[in-house]
N, C-alpha and C positions, 0 to 999 in steps of 0.2 A: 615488151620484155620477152626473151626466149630464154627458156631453161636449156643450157646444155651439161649440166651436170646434175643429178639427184645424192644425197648422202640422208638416209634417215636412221637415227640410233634407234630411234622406240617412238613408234606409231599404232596401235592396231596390233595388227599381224606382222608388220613389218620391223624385224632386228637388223640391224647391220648390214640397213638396205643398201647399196651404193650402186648406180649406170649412170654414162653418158647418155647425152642424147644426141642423136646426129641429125644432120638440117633436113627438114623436109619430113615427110607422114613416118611418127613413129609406136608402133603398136606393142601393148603389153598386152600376153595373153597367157591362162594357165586354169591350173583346176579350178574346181568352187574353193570358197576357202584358202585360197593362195594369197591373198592380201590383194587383187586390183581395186576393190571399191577402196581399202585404208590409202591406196597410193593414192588415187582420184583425192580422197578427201585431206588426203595430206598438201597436195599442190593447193587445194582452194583454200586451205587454214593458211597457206603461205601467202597466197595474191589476197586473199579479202579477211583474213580471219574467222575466228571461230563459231562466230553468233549465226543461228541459226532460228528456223520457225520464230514463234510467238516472242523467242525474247529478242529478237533482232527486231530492229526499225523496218519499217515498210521502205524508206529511201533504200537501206541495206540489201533487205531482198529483193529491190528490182534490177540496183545494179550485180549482185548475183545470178539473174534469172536472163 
């Protein structure tokens, strides 16, 4: 699967996110506090969902890890 588009209403820090992505290495960068880790953890809620640590399944966290 490649993302070539992001749209997030309400993430985190992130409002009325919206970028393409274009092929090949693409890098988001900006202050502390800008929302990269909410975006990071926005894609993984997308590809694996939500379940994390202790309440997720051990299968769950490997194939996250």
């Amino acid at each position: 699967m490649k993302l070539t588009h992001i749209q997030i209403d309400g993430f985190g820090r992130l409002h009325n996110f919206e970028t393409n992505i274009a092929p090949g290495l693409h890098v988001f960068y900006g202050r502390n506090e800008a929302g990269k880790s909410h975006l990071q953890q926005a894609i993984l809620a997308l590809l694996y969902g939500f379940y994390e640590g202790i309440r997720a399944r051990n299968q769950e966290n490997d194939l996250r890890e």
